[in-house]
C-alpha positions in Angstrom: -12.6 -3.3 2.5 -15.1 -0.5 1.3 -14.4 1.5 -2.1 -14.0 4.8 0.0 -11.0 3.2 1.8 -9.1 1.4 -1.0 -9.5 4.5 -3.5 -7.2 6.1 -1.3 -4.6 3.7 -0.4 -4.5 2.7 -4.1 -3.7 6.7 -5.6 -1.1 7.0 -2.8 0.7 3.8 -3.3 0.3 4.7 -7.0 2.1 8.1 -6.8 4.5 6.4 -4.7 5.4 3.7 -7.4 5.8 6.3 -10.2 8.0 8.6 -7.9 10.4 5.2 -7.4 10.3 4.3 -11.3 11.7 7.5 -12.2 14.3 7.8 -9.7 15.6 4.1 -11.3 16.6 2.9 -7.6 14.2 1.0 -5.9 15.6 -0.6 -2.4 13.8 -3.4 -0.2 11.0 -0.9 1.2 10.0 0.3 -2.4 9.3 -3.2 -3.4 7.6 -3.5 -0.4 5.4 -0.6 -1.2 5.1 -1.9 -5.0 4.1 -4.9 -3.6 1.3 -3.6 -1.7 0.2 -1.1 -4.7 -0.3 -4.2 -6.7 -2.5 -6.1 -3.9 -4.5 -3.2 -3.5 -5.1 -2.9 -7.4 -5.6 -6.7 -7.7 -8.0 -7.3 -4.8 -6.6 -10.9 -4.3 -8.3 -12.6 -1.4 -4.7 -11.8 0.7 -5.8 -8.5 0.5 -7.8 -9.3 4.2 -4.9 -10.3 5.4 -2.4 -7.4 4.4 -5.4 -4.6 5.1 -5.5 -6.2 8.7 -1.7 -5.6 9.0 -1.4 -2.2 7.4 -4.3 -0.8 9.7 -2.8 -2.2 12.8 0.7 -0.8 11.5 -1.0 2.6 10.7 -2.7 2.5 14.1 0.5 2.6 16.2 1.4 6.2 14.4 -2.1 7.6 15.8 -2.5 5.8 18.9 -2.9 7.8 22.1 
């Protein structure tokens, strides 16, 4: 994964997280997205593997 496409999936999985702290109720989905904020920051080697599914999920919105 290149810099220009992480930077930008890391500051929106970011404001995402903050916006779920303050609002003290976090559900399934938000951990999910916490999850992936934390992946993205770490740039574990699973990272390939979770990139590869959120671009194919992310696909199906902007397929035509």
């Amino acid at each position: 994964m290149s810099e220009n496409t992480a930077i930008p999936l890391v500051v929106v999985f970011g404001l995402i997280t903050i916006l779920l702290i303050r609002s003290r109720d976090v559900r399934w989905w938000q951990a999910l997205v916490i999850a992936l904020f934390g992946v993205y920051i770490g740039q574990t080697p699973f990272l390939f593997t979770i990139n590869s599914f959120v671009t194919w999920f992310l696909s199906g919105f902007t397929h035509t």
